[in-house]
Legacy VTK file of the C-alpha trace (Angstrom):
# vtk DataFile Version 3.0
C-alpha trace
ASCII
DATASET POLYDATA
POINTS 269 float
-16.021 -18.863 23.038
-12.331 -18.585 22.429
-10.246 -15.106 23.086
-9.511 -15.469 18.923
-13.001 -16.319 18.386
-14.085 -13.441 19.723
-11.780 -11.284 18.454
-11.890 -12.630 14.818
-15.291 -12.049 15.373
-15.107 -8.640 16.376
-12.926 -7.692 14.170
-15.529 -8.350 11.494
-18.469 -6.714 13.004
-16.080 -3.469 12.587
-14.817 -4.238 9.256
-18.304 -4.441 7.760
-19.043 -1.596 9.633
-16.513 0.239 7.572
-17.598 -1.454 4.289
-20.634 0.194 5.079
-19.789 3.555 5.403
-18.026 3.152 2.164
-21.217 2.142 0.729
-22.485 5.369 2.137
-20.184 7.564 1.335
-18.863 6.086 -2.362
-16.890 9.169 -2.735
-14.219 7.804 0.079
-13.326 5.210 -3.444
-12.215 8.189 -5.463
-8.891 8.296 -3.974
-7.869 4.695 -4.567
-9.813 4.505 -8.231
-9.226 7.519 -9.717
-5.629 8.702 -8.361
-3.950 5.948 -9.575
-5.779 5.893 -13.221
-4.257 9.381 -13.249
-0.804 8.066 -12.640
-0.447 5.169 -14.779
-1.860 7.565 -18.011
0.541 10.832 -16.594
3.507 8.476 -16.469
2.800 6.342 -19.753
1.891 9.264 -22.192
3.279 12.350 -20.544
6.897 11.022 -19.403
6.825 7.773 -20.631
8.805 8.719 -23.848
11.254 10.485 -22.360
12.450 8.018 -19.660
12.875 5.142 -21.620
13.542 4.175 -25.504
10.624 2.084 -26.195
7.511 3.666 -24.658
5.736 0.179 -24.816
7.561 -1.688 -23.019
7.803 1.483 -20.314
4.408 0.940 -19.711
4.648 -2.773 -18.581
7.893 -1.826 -16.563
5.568 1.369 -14.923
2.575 -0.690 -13.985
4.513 -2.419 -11.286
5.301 0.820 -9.835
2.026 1.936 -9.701
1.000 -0.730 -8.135
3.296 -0.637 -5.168
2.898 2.958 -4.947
-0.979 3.158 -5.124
-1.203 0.087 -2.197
1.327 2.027 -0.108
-0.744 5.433 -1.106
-3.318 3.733 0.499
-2.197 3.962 4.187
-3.392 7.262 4.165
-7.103 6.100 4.123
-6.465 4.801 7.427
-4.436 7.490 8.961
-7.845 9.538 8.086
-10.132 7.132 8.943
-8.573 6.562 12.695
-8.033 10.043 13.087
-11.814 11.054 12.455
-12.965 8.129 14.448
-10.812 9.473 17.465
-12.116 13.275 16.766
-16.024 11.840 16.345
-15.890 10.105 19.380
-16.141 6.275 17.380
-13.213 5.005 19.558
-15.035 6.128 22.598
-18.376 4.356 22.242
-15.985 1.105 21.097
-14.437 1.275 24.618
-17.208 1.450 26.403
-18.064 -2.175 24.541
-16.909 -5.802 25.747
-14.916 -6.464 22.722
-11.215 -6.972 22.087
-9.096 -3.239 21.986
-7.251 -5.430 18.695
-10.518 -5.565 16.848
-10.827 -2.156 15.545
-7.676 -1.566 14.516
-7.886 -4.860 12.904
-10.532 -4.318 11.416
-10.178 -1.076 10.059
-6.654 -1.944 8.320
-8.690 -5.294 6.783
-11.468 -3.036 5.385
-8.966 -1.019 3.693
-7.478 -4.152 2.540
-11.026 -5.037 0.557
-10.493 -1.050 -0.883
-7.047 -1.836 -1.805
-7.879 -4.697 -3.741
-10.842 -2.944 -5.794
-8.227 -0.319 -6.104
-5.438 -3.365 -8.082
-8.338 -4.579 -10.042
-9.471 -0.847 -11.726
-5.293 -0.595 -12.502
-5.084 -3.385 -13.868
-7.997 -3.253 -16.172
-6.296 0.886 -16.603
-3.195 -1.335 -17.307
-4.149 -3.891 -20.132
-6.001 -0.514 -22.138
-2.276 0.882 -22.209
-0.682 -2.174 -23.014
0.442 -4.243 -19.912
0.044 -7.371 -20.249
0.843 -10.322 -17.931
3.644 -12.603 -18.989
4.299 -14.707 -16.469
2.317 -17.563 -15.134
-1.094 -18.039 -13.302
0.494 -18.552 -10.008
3.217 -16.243 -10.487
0.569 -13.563 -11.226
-1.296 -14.933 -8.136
1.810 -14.838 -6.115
2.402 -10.860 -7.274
-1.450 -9.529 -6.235
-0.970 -11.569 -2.684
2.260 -9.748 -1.951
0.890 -6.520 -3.597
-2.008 -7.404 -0.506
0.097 -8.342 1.972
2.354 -4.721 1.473
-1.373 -3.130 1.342
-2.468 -4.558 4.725
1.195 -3.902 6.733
1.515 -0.105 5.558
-2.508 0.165 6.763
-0.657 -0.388 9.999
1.310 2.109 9.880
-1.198 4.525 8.604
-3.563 3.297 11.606
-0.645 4.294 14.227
0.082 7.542 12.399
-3.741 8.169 12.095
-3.494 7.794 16.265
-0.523 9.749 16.876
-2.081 13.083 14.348
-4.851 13.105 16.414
-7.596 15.087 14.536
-8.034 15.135 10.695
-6.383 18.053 9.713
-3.420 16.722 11.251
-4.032 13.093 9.259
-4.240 14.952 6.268
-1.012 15.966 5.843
0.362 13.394 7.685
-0.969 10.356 6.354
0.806 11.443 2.879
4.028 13.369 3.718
6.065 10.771 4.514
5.010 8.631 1.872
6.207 11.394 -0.916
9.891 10.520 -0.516
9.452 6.601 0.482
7.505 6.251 -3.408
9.473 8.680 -5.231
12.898 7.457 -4.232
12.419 3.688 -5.364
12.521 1.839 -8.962
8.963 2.631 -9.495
9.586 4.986 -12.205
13.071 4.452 -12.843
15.801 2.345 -12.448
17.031 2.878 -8.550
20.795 2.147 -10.489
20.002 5.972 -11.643
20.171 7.469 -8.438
23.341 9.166 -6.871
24.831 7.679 -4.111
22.775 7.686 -0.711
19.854 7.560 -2.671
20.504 4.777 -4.218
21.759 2.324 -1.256
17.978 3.714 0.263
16.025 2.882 -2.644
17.913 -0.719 -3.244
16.606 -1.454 -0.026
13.213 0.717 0.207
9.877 -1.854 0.201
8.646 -0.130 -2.663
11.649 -0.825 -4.384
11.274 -4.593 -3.673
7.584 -4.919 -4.070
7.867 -3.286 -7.535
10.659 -5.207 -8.924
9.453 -8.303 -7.309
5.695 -8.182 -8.965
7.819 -6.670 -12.606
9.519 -10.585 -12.114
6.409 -12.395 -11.391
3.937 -10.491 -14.311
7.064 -11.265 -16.527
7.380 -7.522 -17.734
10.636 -6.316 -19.244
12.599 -3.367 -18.831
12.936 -1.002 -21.284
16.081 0.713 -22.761
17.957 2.487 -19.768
16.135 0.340 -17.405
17.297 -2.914 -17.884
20.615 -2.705 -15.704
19.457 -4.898 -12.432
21.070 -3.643 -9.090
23.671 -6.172 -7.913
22.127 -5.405 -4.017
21.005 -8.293 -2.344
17.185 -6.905 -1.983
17.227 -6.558 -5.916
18.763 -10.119 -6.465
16.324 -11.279 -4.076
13.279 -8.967 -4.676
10.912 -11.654 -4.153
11.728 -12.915 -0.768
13.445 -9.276 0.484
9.850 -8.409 -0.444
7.790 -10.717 1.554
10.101 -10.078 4.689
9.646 -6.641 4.325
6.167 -6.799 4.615
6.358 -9.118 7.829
8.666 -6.971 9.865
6.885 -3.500 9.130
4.071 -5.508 10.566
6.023 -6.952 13.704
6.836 -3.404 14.151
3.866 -1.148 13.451
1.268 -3.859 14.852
2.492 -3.916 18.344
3.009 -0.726 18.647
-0.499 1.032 17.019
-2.354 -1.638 19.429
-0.338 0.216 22.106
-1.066 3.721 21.081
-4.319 2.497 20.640
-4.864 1.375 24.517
-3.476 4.549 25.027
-5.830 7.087 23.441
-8.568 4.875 24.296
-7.607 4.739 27.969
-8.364 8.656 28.137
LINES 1 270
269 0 1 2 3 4 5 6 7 8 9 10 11 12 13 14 15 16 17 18 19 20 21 22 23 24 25 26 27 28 29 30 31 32 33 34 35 36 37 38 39 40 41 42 43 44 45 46 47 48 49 50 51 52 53 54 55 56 57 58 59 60 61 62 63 64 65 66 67 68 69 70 71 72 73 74 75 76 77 78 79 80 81 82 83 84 85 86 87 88 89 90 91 92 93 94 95 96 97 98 99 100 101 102 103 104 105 106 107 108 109 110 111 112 113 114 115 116 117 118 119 120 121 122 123 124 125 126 127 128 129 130 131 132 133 134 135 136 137 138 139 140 141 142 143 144 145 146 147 148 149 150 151 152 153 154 155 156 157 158 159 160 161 162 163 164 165 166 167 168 169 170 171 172 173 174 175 176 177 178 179 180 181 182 183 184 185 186 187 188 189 190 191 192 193 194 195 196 197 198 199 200 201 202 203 204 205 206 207 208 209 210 211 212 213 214 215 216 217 218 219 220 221 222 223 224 225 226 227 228 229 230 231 232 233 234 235 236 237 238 239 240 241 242 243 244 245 246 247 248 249 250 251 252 253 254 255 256 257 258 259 260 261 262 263 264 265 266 267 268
């Protein structure tokens, strides 16, 4: 059997391993279900007449925030889910198995894929009962939940190395989520990034959020509403489709590498 063979192979065994204790445990859902059912009805009736002129259409222009924020929210099911396999002693008893040192991490950040993607279709059922709809074509729409995936499964990399680095849960806890706070909030999934003062905005024109958001807004055809229709002349916003899908691939070329390394390294102890 091949070295991939075996590792796509292992990489399975753990991933339905975590499916499992998902199934057990149905409560670990509540977090990527209910949070962001909360958001997208906080945001539409709470704030949504307030930020723009035709609450409506603010609604469409939201849900594509939501959606990048809720896949990037996400992460933090890994960083907790590493970290309490390290402090149970999971990682441990994997060691002490002939199987490839890639396959848990692998599989771990593609079980929390198969979460994240329950998590897009309870939105956007959330989303049609406020009034998103989908304008654009089948394969644009197609196009948007793949990259929507594909931001979902990169950030669970970083969440898996920060999930290493925390060390025990209580650690995780606070730092699977910290960092996301200002990496969500300073983006267009709200509001316009044009609306933010200087700094801010040059980060948020190029934040992945920003991209992913605008870039699934362009594929589900949803308008922008009132004070929100100004586009950012920034390359990434010109180009939110592509910056977005490059995006995706280097936080991956980055965090990959370097959680399988931290990961040798804790398990090496």
């Amino acid at each position: 059997m091949s070295v991939i063979t075996a590792s796509a192979r292992d990489s399975g065994v753990v991933t339905w391993r975590n499916l499992m204790n998902v199934r057990r445990q149905p409560d670990l859902l509540l977090g990527a279900t209910i949070q962001p059912i909360m958001f997208v009805l906080l945001f539409a009736f709470v704030f949504g007449g307030s930020i723009g002129d035709n609450p409506d259409a603010y609604r469409e222009f939201l849900m594509g925030g939501i959606f990048a924020q809720t896949v990037a929210f996400n992460s933090a099911y890994t960083t907790l889910g590493m970290a309490a396999d390290l402090e149970k002693g999971v990682i441990d008893r994997f060691r002490s198995l002939p199987m490839s040192r890639g396959a848990v991490l692998l599989g771990r950040t593609t079980s929390d894929l198969v979460v994240s993607a329950l998590g897009l279709l309870v939105m956007s059922i959330c989303g049609l009962l406020v009034g998103w709809r989908i304008r654009g074509s089948f394969l644009d729409a197609v196009l948007a939940y793949a990259i929507l995936l594909l931001f979902s499964f990169a950030m669970s990399w970083v969440g898996a190395f920060v999930g290493m680095a925390s060390g025990n849960v209580q650690v995780a806890q606070s730092a699977g989520f910290i960092w996301m706070f200002p990496l969500t909030f300073v983006s267009s999934a709200f509001v316009s990034a044009n609306s933010l003062p200087g700094p801010l905005k040059v980060f948020a024109n190029w934040n992945p959020v920003t991209v992913v958001a605008d870039a699934v807004r362009d594929l589900f055809g949803n308008p922008r509403p009132g004070v929100l229709q100004a586009t950012s002349d920034s390359w990434p916003a010109q180009h939110s489709i592509l910056w977005s899908i490059v995006s995706c691939l280097l936080i991956l070329a980055i965090f990959a590498p370097i959680a399988v390394a931290k990961y040798r390294k804790v398990a090496s102890k």
